[in-house]
C-alpha positions in Angstrom: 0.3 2.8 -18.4 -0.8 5.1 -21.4 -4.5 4.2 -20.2 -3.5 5.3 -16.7 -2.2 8.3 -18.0 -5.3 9.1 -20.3 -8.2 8.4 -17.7 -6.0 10.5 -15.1 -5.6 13.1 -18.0 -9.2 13.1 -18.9 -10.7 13.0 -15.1 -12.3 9.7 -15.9 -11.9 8.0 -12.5 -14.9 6.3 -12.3 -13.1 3.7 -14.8 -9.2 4.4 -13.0 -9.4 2.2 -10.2 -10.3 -0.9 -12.5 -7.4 0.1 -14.7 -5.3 0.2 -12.3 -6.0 -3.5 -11.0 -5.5 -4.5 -14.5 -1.5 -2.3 -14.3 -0.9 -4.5 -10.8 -2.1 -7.5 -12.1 0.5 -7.0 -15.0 3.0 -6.1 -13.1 2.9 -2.2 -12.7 4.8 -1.7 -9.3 3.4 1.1 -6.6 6.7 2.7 -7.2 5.9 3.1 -10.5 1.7 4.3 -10.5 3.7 7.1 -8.2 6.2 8.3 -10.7 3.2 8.5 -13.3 1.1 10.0 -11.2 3.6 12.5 -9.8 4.6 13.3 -13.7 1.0 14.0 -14.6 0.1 16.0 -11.4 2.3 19.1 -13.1 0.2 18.9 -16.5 -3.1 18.0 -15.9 -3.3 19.4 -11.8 -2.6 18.2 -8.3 -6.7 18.0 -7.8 -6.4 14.9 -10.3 -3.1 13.9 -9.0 -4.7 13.6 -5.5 -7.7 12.0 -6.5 -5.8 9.6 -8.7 -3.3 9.0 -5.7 -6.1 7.5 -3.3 -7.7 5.6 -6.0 -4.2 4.3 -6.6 -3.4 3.8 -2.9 -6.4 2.1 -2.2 -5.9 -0.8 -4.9 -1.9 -0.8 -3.9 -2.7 -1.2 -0.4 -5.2 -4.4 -1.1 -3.3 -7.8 -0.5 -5.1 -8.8 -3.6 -3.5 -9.2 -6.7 
C-alpha cells in the first residue's frame, strides 16, 4: 500500500499498474485501492487521482488474479 501511495504520490504510473497487480495478488481488495486513492486525490490532486483510478480499474476489472 505505501508503494501505491508513493508512485501515486510521485506521478510514476508507468510502474502503478504492476504494483497494483502485485496489491490484488496479496490480497488488496478494490474497496480498499479506492479508499487510498480517494485519500490521496486531496493531497497530491484529482488529475493523479483520476489517472491512478483507471489504471486501478482496469487491473480490478481483469478476472485475473
Amino acid at each position: 500500500m505505501i508503494t501505491i501511495a508513493a508512485l501515486i504520490s510521485g506521478g510514476n504510473f508507468e510502474q502503478l499498474k504492476a504494483h497494483f497487480n502485485i496489491g490484488k495478488q496479496n490480497g488488496i481488495t478494490q474497496k480498499q485501492i479506492v479508499e487510498i486513492i480517494t485519500h490521496l486525490s486531496f493531497y497530491v490532486g484529482w488529475p493523479k487521482a483520476w489517472s491512478a483510478f483507471n489504471l486501478a480499474k482496469e487491473v480490478y476489472q481483469s478476472k485475473e488474479v
